[in-house]
The first five atom37 places (N, CA, C, CB, O) and aatype in JSON, in Angstrom:
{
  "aatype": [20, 20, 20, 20, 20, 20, 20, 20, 20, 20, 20, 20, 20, 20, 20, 20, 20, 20, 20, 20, 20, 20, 20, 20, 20, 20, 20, 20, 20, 20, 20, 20, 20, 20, 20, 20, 20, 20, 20, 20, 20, 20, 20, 20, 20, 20, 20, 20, 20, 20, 20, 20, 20, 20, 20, 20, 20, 20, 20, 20, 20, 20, 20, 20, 20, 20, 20, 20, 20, 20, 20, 20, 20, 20, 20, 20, 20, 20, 20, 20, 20, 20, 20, 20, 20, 20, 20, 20, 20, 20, 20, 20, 20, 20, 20, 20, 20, 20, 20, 20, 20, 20, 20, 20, 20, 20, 20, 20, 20, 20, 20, 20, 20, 20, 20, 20, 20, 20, 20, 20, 20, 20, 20, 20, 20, 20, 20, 20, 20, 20, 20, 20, 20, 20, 20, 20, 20],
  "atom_mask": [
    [1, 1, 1, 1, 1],
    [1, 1, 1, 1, 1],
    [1, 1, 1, 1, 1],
    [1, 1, 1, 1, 1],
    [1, 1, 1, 1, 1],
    [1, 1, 1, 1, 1],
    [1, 1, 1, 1, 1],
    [1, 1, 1, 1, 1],
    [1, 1, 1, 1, 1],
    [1, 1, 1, 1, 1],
    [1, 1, 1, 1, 1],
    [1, 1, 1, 1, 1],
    [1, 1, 1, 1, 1],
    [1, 1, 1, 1, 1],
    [1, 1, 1, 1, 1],
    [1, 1, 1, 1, 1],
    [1, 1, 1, 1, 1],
    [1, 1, 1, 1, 1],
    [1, 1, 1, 1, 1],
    [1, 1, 1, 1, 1],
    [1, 1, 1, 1, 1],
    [1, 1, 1, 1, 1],
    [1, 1, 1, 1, 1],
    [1, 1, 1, 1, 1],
    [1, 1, 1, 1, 1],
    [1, 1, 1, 1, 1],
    [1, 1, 1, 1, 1],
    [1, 1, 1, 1, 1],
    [1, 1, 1, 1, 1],
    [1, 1, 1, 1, 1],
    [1, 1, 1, 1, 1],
    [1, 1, 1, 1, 1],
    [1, 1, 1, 1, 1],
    [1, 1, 1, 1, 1],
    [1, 1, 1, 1, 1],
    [1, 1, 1, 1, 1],
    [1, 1, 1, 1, 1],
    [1, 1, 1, 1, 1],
    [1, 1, 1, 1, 1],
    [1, 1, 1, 1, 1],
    [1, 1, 1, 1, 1],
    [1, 1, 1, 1, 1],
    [1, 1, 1, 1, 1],
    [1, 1, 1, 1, 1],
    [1, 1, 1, 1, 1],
    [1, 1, 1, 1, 1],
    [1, 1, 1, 1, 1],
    [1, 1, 1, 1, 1],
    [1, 1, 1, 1, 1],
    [1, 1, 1, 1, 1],
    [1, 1, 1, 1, 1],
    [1, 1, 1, 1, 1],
    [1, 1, 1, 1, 1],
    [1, 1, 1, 1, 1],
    [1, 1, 1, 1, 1],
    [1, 1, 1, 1, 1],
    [1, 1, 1, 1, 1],
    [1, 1, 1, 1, 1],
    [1, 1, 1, 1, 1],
    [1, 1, 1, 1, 1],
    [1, 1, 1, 1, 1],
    [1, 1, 1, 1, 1],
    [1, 1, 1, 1, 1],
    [1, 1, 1, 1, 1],
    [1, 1, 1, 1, 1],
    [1, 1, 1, 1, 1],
    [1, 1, 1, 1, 1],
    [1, 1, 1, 1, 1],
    [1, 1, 1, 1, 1],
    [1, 1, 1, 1, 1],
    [1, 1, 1, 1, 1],
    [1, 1, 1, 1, 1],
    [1, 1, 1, 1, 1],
    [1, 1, 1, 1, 1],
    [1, 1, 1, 1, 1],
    [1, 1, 1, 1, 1],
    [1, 1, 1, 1, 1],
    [1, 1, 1, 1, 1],
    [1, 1, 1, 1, 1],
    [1, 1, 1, 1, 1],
    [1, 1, 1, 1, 1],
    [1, 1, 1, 1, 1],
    [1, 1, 1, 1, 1],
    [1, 1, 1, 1, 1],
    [1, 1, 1, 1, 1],
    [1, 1, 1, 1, 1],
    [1, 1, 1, 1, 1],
    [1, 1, 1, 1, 1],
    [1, 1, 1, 1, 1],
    [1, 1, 1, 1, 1],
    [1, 1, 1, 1, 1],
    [1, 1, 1, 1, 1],
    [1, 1, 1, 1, 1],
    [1, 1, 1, 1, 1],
    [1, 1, 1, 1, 1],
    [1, 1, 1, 1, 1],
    [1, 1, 1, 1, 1],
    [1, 1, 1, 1, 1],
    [1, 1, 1, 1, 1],
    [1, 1, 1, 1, 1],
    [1, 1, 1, 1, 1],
    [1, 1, 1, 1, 1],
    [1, 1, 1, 1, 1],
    [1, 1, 1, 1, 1],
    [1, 1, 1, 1, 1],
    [1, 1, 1, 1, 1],
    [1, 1, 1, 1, 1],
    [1, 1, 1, 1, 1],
    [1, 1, 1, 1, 1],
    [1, 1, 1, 1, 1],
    [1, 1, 1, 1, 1],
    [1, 1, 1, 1, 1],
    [1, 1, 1, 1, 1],
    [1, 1, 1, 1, 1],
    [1, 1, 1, 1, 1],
    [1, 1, 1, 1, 1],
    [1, 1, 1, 1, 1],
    [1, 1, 1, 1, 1],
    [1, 1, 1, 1, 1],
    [1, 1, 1, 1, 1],
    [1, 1, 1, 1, 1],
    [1, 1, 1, 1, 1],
    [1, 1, 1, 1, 1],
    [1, 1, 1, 1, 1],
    [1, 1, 1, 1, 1],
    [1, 1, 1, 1, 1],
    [1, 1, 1, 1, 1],
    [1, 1, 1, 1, 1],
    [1, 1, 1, 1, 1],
    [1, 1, 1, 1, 1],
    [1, 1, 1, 1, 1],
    [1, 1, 1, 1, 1],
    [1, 1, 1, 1, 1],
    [1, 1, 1, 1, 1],
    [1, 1, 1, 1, 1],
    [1, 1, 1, 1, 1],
    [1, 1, 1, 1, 1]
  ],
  "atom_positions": [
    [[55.87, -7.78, -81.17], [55.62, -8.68, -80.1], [54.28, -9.35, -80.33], [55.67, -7.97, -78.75], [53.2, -8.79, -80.5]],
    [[54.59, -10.94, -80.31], [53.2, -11.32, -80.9], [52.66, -12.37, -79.36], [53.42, -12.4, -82.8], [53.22, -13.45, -79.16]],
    [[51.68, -11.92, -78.53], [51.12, -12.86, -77.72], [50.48, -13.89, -78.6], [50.18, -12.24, -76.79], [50.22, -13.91, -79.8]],
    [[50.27, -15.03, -77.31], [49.57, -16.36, -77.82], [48.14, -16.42, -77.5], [50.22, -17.63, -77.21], [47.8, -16.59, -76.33]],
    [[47.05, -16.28, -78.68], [45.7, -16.4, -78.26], [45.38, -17.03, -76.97], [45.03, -17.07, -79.2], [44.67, -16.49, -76.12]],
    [[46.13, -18.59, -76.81], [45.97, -19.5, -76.06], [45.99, -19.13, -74.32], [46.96, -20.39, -76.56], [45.34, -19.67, -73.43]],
    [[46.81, -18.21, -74.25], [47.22, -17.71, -73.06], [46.58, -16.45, -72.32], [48.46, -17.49, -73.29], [46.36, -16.14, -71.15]],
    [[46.4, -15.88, -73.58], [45.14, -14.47, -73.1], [43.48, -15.23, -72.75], [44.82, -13.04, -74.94], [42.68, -14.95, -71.86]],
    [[43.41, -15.95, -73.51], [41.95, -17.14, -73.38], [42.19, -18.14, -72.37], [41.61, -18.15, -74.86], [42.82, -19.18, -72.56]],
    [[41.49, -17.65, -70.94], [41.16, -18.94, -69.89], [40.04, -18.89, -69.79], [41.68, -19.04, -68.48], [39.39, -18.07, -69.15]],
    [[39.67, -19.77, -70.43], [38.18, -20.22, -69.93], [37.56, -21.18, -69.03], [37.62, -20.55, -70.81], [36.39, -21.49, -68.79]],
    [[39.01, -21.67, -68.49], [38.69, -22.13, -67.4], [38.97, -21.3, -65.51], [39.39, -23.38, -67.72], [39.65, -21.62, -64.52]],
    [[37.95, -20.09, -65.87], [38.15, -19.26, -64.71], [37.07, -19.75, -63.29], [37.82, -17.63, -65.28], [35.89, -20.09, -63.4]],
    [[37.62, -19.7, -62.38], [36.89, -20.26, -61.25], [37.05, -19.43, -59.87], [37.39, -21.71, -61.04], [37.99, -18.88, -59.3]],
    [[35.66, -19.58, -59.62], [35.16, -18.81, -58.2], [35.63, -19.61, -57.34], [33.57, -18.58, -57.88], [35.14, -20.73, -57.47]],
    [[36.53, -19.5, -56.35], [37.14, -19.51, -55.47], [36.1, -20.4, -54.54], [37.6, -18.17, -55.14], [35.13, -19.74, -54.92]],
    [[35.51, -21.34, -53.65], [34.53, -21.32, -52.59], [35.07, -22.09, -51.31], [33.19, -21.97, -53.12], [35.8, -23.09, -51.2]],
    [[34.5, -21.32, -50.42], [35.07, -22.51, -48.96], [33.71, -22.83, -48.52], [36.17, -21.7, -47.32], [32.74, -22.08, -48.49]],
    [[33.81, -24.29, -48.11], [33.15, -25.21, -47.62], [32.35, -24.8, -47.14], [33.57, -25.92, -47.0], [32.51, -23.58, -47.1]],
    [[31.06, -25.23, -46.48], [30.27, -25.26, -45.54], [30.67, -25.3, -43.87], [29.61, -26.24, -45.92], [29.87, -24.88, -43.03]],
    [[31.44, -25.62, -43.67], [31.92, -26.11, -42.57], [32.68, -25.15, -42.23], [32.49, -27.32, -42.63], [32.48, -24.71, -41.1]],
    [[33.82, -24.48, -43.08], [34.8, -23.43, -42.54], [33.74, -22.26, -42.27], [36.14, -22.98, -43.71], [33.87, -21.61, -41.24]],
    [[32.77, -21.98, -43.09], [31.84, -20.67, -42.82], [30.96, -20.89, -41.81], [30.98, -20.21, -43.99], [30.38, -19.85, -41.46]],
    [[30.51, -22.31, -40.95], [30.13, -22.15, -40.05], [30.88, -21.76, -38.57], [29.57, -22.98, -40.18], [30.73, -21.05, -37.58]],
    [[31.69, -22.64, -39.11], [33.1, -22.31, -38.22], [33.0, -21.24, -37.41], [34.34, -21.98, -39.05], [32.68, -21.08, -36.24]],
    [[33.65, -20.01, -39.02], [33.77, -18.66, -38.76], [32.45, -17.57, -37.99], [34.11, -18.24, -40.16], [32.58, -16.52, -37.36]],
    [[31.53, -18.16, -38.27], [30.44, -17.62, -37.96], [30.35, -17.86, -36.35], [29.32, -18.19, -38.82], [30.13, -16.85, -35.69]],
    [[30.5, -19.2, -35.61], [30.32, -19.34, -34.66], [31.65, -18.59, -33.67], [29.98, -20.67, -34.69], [31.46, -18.17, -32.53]],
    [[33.09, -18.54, -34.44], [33.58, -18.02, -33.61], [33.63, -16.58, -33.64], [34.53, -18.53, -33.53], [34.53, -16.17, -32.91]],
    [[32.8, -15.41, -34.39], [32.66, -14.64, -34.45], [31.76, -14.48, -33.21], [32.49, -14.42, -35.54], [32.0, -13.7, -32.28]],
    [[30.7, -15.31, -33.3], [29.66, -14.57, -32.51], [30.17, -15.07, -30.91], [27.87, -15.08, -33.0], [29.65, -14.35, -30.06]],
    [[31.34, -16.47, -30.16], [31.85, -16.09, -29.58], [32.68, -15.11, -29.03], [31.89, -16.51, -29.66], [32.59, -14.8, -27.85]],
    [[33.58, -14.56, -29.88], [33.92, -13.65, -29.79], [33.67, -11.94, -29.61], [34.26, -14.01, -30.3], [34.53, -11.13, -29.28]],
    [[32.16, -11.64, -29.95], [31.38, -10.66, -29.77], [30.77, -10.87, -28.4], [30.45, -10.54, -30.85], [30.42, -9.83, -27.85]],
    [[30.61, -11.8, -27.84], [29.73, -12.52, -26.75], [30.39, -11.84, -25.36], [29.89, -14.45, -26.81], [29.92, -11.45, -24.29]],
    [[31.6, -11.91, -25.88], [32.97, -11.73, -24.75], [32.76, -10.49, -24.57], [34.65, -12.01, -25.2], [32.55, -10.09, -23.42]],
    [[32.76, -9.91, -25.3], [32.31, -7.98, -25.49], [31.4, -7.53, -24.29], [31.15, -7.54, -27.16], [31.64, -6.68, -23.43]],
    [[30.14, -8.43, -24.48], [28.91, -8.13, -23.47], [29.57, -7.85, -21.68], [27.71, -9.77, -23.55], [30.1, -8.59, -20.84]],
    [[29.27, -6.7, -21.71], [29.58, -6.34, -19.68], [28.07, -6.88, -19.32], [29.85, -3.99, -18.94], [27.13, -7.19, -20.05]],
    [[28.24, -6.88, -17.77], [27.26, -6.84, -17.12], [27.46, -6.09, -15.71], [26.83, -8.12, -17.08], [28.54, -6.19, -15.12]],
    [[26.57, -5.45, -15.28], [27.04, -4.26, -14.38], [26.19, -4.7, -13.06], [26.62, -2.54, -15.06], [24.99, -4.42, -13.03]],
    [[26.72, -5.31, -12.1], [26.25, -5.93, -11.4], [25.52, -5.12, -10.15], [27.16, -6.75, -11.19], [24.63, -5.54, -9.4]],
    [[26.15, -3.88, -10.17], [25.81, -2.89, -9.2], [24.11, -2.72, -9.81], [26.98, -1.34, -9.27], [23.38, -2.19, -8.98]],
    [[23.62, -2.99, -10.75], [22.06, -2.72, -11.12], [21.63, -3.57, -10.77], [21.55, -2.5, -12.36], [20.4, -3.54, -10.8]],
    [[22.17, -4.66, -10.32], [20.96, -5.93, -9.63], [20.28, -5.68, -8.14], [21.84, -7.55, -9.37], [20.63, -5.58, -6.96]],
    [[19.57, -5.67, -8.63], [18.92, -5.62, -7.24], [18.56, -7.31, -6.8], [17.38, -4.56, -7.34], [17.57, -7.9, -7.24]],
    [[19.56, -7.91, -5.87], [19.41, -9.12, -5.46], [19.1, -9.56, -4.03], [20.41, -9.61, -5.82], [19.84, -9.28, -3.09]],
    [[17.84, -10.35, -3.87], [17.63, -10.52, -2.32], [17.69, -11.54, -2.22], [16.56, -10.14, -1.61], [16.7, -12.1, -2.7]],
    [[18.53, -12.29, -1.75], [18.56, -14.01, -1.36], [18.49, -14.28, -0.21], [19.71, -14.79, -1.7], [19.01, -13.48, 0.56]],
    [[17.85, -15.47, 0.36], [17.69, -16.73, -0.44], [16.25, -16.93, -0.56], [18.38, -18.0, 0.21], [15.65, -17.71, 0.18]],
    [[15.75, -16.31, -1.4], [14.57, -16.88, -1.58], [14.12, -17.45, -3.15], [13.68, -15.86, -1.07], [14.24, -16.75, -4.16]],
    [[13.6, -18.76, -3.16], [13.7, -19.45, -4.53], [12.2, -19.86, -4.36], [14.95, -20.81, -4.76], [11.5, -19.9, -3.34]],
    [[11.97, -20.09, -5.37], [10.35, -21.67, -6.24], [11.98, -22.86, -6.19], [9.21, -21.14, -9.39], [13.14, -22.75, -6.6]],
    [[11.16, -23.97, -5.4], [11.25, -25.2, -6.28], [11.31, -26.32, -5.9], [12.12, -25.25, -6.99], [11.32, -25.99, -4.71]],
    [[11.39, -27.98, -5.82], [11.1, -28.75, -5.27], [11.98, -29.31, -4.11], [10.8, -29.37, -6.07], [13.2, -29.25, -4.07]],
    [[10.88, -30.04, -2.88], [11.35, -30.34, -1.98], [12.41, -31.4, -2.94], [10.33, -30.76, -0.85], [12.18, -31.75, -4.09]],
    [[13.84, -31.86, -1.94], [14.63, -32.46, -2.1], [14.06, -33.71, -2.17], [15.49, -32.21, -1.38], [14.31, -34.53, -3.06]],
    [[13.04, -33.95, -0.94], [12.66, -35.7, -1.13], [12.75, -36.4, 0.52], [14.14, -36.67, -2.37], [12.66, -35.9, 1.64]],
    [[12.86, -37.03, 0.3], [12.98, -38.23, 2.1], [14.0, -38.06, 2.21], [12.76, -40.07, 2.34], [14.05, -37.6, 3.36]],
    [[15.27, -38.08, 1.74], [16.52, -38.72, 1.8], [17.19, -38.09, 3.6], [17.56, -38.14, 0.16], [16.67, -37.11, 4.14]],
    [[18.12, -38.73, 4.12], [18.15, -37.93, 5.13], [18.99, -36.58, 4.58], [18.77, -38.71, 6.37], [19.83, -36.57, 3.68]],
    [[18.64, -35.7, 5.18], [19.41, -34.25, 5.46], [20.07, -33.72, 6.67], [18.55, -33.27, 5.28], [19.62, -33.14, 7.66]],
    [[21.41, -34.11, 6.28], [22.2, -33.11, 7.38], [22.51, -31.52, 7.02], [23.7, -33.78, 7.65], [23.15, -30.94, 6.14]],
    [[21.71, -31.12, 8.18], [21.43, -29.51, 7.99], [22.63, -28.77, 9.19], [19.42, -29.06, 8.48], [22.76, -28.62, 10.4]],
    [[23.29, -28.47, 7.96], [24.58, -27.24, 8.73], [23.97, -26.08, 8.3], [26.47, -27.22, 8.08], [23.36, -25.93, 7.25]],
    [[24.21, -25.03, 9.46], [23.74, -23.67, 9.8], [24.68, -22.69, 9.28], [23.57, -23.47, 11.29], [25.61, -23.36, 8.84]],
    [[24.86, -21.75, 9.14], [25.93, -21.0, 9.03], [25.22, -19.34, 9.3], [26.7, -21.35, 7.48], [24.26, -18.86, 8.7]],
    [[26.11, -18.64, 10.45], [24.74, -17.17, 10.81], [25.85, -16.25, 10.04], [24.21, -16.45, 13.11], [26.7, -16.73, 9.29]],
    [[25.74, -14.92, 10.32], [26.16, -13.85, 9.51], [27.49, -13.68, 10.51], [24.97, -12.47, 9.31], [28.57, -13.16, 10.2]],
    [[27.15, -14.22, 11.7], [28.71, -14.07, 12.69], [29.67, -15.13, 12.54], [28.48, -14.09, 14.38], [30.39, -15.52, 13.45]],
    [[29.67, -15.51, 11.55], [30.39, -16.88, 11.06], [30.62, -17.93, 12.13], [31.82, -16.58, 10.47], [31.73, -18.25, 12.56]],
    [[29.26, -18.53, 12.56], [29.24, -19.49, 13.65], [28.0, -20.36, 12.92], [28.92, -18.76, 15.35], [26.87, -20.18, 12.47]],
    [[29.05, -21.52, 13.13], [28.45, -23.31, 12.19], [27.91, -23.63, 13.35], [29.79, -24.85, 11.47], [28.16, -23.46, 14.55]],
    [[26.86, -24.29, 12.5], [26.61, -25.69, 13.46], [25.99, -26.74, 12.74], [25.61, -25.45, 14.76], [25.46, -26.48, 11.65]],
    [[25.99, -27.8, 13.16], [25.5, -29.91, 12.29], [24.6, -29.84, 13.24], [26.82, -31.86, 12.41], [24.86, -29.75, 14.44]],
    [[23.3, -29.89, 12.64], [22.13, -30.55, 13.06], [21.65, -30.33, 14.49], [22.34, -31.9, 12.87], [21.34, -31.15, 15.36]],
    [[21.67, -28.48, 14.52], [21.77, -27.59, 15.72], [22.57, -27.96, 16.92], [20.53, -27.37, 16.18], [22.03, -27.98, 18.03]],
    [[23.86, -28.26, 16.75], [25.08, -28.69, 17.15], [25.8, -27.13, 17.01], [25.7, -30.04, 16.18], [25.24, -26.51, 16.1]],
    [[26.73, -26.46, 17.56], [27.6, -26.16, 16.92], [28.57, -26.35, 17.07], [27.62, -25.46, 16.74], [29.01, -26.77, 18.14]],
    [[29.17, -26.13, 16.18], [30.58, -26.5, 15.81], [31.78, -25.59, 15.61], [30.49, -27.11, 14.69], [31.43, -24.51, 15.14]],
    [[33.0, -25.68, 15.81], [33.97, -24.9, 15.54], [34.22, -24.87, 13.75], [35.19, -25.44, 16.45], [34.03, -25.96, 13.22]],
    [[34.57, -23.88, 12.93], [34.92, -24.14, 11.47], [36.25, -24.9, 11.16], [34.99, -22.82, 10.76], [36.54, -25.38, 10.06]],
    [[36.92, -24.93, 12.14], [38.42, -25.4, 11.96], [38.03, -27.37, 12.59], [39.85, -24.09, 13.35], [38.65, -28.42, 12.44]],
    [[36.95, -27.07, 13.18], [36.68, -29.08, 13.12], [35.55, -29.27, 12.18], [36.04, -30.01, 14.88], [35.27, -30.43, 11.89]],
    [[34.99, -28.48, 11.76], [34.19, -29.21, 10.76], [34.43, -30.41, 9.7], [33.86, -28.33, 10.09], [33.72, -31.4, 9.55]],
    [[35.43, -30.13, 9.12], [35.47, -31.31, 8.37], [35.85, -32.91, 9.09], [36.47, -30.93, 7.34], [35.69, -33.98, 8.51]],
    [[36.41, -32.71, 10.51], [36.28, -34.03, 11.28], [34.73, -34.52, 11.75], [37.18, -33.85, 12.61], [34.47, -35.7, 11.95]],
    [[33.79, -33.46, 11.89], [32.54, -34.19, 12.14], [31.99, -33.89, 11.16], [31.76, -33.97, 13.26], [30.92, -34.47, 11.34]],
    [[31.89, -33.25, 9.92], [31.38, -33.96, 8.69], [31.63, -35.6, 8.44], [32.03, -33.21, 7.54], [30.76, -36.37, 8.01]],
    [[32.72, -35.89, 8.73], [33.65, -37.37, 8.58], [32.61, -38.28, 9.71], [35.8, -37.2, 9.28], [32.49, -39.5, 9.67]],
    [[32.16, -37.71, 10.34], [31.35, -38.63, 11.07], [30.5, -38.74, 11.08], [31.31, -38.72, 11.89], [30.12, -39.65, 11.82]],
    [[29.31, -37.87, 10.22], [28.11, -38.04, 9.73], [28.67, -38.84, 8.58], [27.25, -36.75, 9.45], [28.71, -40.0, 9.0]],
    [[29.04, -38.81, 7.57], [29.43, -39.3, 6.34], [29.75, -41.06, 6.61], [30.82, -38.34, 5.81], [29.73, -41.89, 5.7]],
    [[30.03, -41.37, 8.06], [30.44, -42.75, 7.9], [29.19, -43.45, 8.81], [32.14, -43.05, 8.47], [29.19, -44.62, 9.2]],
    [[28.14, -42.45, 9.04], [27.09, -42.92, 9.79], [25.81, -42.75, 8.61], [26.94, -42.0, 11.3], [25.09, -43.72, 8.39]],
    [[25.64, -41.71, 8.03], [25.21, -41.61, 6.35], [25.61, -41.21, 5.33], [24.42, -41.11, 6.08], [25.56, -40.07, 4.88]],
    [[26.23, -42.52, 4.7], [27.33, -42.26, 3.57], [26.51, -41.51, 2.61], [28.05, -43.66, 2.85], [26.92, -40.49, 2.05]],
    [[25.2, -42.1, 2.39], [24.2, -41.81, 1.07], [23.52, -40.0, 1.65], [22.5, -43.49, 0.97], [23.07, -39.3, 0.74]],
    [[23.52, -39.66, 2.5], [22.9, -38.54, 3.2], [23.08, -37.28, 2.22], [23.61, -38.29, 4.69], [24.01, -37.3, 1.41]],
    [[22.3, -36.3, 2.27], [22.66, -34.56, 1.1], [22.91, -33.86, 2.45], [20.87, -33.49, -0.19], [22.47, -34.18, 3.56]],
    [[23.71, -32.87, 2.12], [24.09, -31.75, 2.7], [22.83, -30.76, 2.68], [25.33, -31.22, 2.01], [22.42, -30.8, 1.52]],
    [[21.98, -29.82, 3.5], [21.39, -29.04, 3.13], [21.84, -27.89, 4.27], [20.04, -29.51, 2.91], [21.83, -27.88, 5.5]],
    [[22.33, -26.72, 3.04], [23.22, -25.52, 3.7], [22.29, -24.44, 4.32], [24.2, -24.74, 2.54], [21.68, -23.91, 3.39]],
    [[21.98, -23.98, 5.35], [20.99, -22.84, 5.78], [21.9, -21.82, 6.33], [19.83, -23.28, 6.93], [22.31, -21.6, 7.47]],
    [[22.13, -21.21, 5.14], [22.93, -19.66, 5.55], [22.46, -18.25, 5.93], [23.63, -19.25, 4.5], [21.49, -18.02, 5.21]],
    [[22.62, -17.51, 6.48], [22.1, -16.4, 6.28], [22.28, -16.08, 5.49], [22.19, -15.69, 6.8], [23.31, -16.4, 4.89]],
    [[21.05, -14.96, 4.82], [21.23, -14.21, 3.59], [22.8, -13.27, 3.72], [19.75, -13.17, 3.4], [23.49, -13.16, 2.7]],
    [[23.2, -12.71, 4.86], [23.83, -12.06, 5.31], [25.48, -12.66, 5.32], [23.12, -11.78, 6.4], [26.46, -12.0, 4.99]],
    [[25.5, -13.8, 5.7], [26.55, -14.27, 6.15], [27.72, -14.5, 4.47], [25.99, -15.75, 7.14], [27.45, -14.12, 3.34]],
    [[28.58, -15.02, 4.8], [29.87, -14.62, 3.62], [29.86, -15.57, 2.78], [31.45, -14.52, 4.11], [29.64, -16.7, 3.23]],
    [[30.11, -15.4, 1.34], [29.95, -16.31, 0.67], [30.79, -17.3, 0.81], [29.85, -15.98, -0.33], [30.43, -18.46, 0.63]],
    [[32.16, -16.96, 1.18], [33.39, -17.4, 1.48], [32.79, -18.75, 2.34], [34.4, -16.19, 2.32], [32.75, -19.93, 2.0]],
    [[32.53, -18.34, 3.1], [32.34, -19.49, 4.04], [30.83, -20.48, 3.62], [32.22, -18.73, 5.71], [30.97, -21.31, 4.53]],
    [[30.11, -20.74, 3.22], [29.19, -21.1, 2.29], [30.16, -22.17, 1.21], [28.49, -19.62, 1.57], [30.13, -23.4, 1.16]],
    [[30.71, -21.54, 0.67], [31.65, -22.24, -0.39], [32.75, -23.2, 0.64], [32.6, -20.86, -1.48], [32.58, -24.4, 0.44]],
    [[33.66, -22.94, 1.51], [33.72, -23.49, 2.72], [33.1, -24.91, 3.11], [33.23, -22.59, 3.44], [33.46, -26.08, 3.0]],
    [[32.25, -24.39, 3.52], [31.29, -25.86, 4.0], [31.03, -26.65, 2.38], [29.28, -25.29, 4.94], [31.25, -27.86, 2.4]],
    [[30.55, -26.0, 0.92], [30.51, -27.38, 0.04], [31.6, -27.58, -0.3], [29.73, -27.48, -1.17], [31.57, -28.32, -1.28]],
    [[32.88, -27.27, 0.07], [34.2, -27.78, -0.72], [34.4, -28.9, 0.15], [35.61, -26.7, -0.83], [34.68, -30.02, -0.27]],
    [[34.27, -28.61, 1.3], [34.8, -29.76, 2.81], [34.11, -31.31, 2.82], [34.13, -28.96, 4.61], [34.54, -32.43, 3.11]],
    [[32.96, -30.85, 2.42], [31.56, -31.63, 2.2], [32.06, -32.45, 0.96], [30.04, -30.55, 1.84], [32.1, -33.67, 1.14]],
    [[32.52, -31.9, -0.5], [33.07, -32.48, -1.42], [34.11, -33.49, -1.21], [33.44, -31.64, -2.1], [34.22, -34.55, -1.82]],
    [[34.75, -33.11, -0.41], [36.38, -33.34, 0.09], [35.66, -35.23, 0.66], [37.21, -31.69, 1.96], [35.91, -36.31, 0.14]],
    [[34.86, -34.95, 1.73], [34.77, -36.1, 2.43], [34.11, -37.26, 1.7], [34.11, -35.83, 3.61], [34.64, -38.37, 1.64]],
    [[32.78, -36.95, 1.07], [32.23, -37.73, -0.01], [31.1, -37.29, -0.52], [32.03, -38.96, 0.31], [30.79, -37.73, -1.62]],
    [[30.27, -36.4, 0.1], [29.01, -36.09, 0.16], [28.88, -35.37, -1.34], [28.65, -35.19, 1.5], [29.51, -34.37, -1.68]],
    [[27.84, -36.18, -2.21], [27.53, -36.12, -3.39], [26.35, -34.93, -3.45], [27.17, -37.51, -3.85], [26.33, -34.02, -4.28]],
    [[25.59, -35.09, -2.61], [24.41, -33.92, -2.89], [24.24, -33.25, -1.84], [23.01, -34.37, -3.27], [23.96, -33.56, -0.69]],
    [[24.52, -31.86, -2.59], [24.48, -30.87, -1.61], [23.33, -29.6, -2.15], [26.11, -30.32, -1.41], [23.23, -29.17, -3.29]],
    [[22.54, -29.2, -0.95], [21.59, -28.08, -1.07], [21.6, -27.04, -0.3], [20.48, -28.44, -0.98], [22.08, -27.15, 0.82]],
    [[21.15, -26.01, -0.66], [20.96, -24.44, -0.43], [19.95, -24.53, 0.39], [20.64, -23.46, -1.66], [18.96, -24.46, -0.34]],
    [[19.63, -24.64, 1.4], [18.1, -24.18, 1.43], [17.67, -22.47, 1.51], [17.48, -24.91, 2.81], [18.33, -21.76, 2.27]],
    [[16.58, -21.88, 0.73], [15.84, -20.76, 0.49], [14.29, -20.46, 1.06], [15.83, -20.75, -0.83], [13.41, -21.32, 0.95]],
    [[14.06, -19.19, 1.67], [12.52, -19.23, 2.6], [11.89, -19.47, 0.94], [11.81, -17.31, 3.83], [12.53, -18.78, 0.15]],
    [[10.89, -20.22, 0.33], [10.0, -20.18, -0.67], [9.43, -18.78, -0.66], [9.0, -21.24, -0.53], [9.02, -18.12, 0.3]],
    [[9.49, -18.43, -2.12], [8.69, -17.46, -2.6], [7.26, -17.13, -2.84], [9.05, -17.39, -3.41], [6.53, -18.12, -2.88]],
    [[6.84, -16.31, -2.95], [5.06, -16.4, -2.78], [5.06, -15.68, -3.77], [4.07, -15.81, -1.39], [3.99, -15.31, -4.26]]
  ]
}
């Protein structure tokens, strides 16, 4: 049995390489994927809200809805029922279209309802909406 020099001899052998681009690729979705891994254990927070640093909003007018821990609203120390709110939101909104929402919740009161008042607020037109927080020292 006689092999062919020609065929045992490649000298044209080649390292395999992928791009630049596929290895960043891979790299980035690795380290997404590790990212996902990370818990966070929320029971170790020790969280006291609302208290923040940071700048006044500005002149603009502010309609200030209340919200207490007994889930009782009120517009601009008005109160209000939660099931009409979004009809007299509708009537600040067409008296100040340009106006921010600024939310004063109790620390106490439900998030549920917080989220509540900015969805309703969204709903009607009101573009800027704020938290207000006692400032921190």
């Amino acid at each position: 049995m006689r092999f062919r020099k020609d065929r045992l001899r490649n000298n044209n052998i080649e390292i395999p390489t992928t791009s630049i681009t596929d290895i960043i690729f891979l790299i980035v979705l690795f380290l997404m994927v590790s990212a996902t891994f990370t818990t966070y254990n929320i029971n170790n927070l020790n969280i006291s809200l609302p208290k923040a640093k940071g700048e006044n909003v500005g002149d603009l007018k502010n309609i200030v809805i209340s919200i207490t821990k007994n889930r009782e609203f009120s517009i601009e120390n008005q109160a209000v029922d939660p099931n009409l709110l979004p009809a007299k939101l509708k009537e600040y909104h067409d008296k100040f279209p340009d106006a921010s929402i600024m939310i004063q919740a109790d620390k106490e009161s439900l998030h549920g309802d917080v989220v509540y008042v900015m969805d309703e607020a969204k709903k009607i037109g009101f573009n800027k909406l704020a938290i207000a927080a006692e400032t921190e020292e």
